[in-house]
C-alpha positions in Angstrom: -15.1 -1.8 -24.7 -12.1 -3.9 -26.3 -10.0 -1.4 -25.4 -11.0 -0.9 -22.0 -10.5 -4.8 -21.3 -7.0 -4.1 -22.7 -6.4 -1.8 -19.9 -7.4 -3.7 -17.5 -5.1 -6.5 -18.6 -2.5 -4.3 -18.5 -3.3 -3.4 -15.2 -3.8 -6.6 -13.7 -0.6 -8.3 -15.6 2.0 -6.6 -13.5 -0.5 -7.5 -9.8 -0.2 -11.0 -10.8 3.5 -11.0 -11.0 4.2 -8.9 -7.9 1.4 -11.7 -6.1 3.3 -14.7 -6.6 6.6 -13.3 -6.1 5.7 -12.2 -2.6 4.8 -15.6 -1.7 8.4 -16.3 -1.0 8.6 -13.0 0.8 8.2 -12.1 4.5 4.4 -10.2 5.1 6.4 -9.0 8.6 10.0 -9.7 10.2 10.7 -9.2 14.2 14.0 -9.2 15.7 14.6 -10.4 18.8 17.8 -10.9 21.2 16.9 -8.7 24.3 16.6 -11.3 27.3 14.5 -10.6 29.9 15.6 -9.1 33.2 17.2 -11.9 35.5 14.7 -11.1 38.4 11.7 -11.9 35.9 10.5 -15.4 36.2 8.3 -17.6 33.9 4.9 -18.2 34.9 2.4 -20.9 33.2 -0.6 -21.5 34.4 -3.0 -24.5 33.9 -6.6 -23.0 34.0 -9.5 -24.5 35.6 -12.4 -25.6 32.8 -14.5 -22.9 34.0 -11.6 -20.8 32.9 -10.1 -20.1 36.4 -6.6 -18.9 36.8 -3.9 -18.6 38.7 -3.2 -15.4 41.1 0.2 -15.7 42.9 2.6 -14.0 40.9 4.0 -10.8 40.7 2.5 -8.7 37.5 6.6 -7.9 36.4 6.5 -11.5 35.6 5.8 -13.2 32.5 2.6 -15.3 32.4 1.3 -17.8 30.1 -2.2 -19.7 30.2 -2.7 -23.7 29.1 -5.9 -24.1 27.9 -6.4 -28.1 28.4 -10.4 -28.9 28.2 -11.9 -28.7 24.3 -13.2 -32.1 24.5 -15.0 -31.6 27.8 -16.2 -28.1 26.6 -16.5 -28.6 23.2 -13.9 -25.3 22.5 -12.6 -24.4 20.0 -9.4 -23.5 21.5 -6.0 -25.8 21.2 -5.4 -28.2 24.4 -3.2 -30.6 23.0 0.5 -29.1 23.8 -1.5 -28.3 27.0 -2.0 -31.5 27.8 1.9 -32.3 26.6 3.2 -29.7 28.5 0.8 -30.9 31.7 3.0 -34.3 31.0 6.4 -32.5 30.9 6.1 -31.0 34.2 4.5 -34.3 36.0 1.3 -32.2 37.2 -1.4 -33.7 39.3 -4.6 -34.7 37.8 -6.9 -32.2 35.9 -8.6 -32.0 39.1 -6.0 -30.3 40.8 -5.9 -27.5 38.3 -5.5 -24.1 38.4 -1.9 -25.0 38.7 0.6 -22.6 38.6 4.3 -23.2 37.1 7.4 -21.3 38.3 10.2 -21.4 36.3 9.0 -25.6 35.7 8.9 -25.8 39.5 5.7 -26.3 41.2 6.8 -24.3 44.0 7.5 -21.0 43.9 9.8 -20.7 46.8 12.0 -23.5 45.3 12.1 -22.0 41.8 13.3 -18.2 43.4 16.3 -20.3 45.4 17.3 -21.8 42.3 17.4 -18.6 41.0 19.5 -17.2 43.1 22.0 -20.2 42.9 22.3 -18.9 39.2 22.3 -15.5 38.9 25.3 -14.5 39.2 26.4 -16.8 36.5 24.0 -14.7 34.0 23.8 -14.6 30.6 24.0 -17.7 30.3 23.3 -17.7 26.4 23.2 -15.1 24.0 20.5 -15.5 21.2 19.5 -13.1 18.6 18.0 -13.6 15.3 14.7 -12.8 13.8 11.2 -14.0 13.3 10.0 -14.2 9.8 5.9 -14.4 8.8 5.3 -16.0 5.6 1.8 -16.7 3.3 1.2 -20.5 2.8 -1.4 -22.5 1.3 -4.2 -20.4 2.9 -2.6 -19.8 6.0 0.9 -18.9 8.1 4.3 -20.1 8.8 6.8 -18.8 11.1 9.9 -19.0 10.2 13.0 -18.4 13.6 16.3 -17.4 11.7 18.1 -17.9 15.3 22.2 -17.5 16.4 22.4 -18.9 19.7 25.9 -19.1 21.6 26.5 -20.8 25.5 28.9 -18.6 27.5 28.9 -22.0 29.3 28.9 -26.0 28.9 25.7 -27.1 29.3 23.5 -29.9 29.8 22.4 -32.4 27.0 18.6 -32.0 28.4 18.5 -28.6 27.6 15.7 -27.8 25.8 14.5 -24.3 24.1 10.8 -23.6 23.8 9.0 -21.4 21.9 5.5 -20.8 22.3 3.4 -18.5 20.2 0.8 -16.7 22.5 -2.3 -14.1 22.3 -2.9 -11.4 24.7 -6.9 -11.7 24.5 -8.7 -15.0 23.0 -12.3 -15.6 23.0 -13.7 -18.9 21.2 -16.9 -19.8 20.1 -18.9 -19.9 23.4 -17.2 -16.5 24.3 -15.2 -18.1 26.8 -12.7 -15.7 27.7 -8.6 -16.0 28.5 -5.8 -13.8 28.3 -2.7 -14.7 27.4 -3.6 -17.9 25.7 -0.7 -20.3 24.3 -1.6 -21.7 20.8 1.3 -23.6 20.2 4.3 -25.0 21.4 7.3 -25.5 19.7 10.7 -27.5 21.8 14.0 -27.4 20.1 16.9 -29.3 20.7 19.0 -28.7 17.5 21.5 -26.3 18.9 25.3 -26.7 20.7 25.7 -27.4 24.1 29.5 -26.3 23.9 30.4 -23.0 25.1 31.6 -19.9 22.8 30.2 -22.5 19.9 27.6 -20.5 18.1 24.6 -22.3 16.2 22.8 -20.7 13.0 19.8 -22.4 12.2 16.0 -21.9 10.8 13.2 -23.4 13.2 9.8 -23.1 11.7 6.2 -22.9 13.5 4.8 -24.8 10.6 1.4 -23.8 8.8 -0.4 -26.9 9.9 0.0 -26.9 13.1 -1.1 -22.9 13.3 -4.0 -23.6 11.0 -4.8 -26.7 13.6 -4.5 -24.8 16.2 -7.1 -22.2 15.0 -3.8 -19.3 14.2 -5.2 -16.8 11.5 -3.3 -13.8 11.1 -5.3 -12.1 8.7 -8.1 -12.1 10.4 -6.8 -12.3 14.1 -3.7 -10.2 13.8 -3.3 -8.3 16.9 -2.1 -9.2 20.3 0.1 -12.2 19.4 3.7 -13.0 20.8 6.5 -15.4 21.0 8.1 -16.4 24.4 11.4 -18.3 24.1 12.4 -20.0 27.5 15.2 -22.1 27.6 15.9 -24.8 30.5 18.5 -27.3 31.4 21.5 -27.5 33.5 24.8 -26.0 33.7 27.2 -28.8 32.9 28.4 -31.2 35.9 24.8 -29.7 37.3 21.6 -32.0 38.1 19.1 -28.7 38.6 16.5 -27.2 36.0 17.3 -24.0 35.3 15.5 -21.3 33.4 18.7 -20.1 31.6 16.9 -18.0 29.0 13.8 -15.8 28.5 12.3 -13.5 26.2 9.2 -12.6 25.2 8.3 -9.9 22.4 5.5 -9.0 20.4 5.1 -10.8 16.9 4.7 -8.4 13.7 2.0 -9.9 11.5 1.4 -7.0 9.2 4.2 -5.2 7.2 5.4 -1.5 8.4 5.8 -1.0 4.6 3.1 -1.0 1.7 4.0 -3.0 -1.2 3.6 -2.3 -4.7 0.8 -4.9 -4.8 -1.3 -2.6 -2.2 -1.6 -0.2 -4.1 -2.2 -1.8 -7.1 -6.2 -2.8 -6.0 -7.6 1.0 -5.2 -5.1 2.5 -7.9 -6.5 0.1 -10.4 -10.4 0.7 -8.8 -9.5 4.2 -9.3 -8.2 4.4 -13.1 -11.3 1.7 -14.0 -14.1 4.7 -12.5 -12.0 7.2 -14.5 -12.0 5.0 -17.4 -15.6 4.2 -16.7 -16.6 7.9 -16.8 -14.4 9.2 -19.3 -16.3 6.9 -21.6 -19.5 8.0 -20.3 -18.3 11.9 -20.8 -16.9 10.8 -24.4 -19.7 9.4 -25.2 -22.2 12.7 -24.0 -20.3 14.6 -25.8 -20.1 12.6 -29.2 -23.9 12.6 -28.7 -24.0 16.2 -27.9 -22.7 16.9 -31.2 -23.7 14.3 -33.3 -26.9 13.7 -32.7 -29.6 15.6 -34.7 -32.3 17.2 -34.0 -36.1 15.7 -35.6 -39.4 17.7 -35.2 -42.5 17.8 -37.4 -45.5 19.8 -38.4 -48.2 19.5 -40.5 -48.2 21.5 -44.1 -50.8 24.3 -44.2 -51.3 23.8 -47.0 -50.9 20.5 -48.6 -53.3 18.1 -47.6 -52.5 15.0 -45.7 -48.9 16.3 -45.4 -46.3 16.3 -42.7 -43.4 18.2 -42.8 -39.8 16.3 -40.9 -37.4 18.8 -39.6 -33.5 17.5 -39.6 -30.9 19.3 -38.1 -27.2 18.0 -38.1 -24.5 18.8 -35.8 -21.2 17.9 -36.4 -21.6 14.4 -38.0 -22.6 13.3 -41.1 -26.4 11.5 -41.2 -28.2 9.1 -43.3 -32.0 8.3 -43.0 -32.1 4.8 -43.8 -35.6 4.2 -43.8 -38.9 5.7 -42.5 -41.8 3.5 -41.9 -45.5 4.9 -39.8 -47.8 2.9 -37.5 -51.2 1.5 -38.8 -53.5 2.6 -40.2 -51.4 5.6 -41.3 -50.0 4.7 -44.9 -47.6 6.7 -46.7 -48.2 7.3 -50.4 -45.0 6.4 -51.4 -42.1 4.1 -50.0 -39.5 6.7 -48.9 -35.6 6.6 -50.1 -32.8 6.5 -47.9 -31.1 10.3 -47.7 -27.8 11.4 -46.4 -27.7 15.0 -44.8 -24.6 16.6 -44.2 -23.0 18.2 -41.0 -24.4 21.4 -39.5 -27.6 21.5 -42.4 -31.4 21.8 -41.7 -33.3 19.8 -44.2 -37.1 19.8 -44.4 -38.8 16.1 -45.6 -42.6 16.5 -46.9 -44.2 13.0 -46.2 -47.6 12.6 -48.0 -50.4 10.2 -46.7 -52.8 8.6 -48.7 -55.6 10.1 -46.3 -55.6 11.4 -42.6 -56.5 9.3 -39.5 -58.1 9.9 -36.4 -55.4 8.4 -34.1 -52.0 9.9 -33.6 -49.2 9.5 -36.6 -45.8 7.5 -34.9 -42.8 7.7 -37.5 -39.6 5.1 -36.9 -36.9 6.6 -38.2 -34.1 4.3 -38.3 -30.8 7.3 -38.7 -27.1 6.3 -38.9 -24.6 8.7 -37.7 -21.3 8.6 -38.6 -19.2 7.4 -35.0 -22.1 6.9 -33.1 -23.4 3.9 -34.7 -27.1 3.3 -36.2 -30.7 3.1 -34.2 -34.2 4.2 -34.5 -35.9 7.5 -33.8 -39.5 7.7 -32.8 -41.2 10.7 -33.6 -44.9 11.2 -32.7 -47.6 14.3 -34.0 -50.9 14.6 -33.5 -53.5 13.7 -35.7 -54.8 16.5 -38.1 -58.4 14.5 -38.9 -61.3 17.2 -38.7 
């Protein structure tokens, strides 16, 4: 046993390293930097508390759904960047809604004609970088390693948002809404300038996602980020959508880590440990353990005869005691019989009884340790 514990140690040692290193490491990376196609707009719908949504728009586009009534429905879906966002965009009441958004115009018509009045100006910015998904304190952080360059001078309102969104949420009274935002994330910290080129980190930080009810490892399908950028050419007064891209967040590694394999490779060698010892054991016992039977003398009174056979391992009788009322005549001495030997033992009674004889015969064998043997023969009272 101490030496199966040792393995295990060994075994677990090197898991316990490779653990805590890869909490500084990525679980999944995505690149992105592939805009969307110019005629693709950005749609975000405010959904109705019976979970209503929002029809006009063409299924090319991209479409996001605000979730903003938890404390009216007791949900356990997010609604407070809904509610921000509802405040960004100057919405009508909560009455009004389903509302839907159009490239942050609430017309539809007016956000195609600005469109157009930009188009041929496009790119506008060229971004590219990669999403990073890291382990912490019992959740996820995201980190955005971003390079983001203007081909033109724009506005100081421009804003870039990022918002992390599901394909298919249902919460806890199986309310049902697709495409879902969870969070949403508005940086500023970038040049205005053109042909100057920003590197920075943004992070989608583990307490908000735990707030907002983000689990990866148990959720981890269907999730994605949408980056849409808006502001204004420079010397320009209208809202533009100068950059969009969604794509689909990687939350599980394309590669299997050392540590993966350590937990069935270690399950593994512990049942092949486990039964090794088992075998070794069956076969020690195979052919160490001897063999007892026993007869009575015909013709020596009150006599029984104790038949020993050895296998491979030495054997000593330590002591040989019977059940009341049997009583041996004499005490019996300890005896050592060696390997492979058949050795007869006459033990003499002082008078036969009418109840079945039960010898304990305590044995040591040499490897296998010491225990008692119970050997039980028939009375031979007339």
């Amino acid at each position: 046993m101490p030496r199966v514990i040792f393995i295990i140690a060994l075994l677990l040692f090197p898991a316990a390293i490779t653990a805590s290193a890869n909490q500084n490491e990525a679980i999944a990376s995505t690149a992105f930097g592939d805009p969307e196609s110019p005629l693709v707009s950005f749609n975000e719908c405010f959904v109705g508390i019976d979970t209503g949504g929002c029809d006009d728009y063409s299924s090319d586009d991209i479409l996001l759904n605000w979730w903003s009534w938890s404390d009216e429905t007791n949900s356990d879906w997010p609604d407070d960047d809904a509610k921000a966002r509802a405040g960004e965009l100057l919405l009508d009441g909560a009455e009004s809604f389903p509302i839907l958004v159009t490239n942050e115009e609430n017309s539809s018509e007016q956000a195609q004609s600005n469109r157009q009045a930009i188009i041929a100006e496009l790119p506008i910015v060229t971004l590219n970088g990669e999403l990073n998904l890291f382990r912490e304190q019992g959740g996820h952080r995201i980190e955005i390693l971003v390079s983001m360059t203007p081909l033109r001078n724009l506005s100081d309102s421009t804003i870039m948002y990022i918002f992390l969104s599901k394909a298919y949420s249902v919460d806890h009274h199986n309310r049902e809404l697709l495409n879902l935002v969870y969070e949403m994330k508005p940086e500023i910290g970038f040049s205005n300038q053109a042909n100057n080129t920003t590197t920075t980190t943004w992070e989608l930080a583990e307490t908000h996602l735990t707030a907002a009810g983000v689990d990866f490892s148990q959720d981890p399908y269907g999730w994605s980020v949408t980056f849409a950028m808006f502001g204004a050419l420079e010397g320009e007064t209208t809202n533009q959508l100068l950059y969009l891209e969604q794509v689909k967040l990687k939350t599980q590694s394309a590669k299997v880590d050392f540590d993966q394999f350590l937990v069935p490779i270690f399950a593994i060698i512990f049942c092949v440990i486990i039964i090794a010892t088992i075998l070794a054991n069956m076969h020690k016992e195979e052919h160490g353990m001897p063999v007892i039977g026993g007869y009575w003398h015909r013709t020596k009174t009150d006599c029984l005869v104790v038949e020993f056979t050895t296998k491979q391992r030495r054997m000593e009788i330590k002591s040989l005691e019977v059940d009341k009322p049997w009583k041996l005549s004499s005490r019996f001495k300890s005896r050592f019989i060696e390997p492979n030997k058949f050795v007869e033992i006459e033990l003499r009674f002082k008078q036969s009884e009418p109840s079945e004889c039960r010898l304990h015969i305590k044995l040591e064998v040499d490897e296998l340790g010491v225990w008692t043997q119970f050997l039980a023969i028939a009375s031979n009272h007339d």
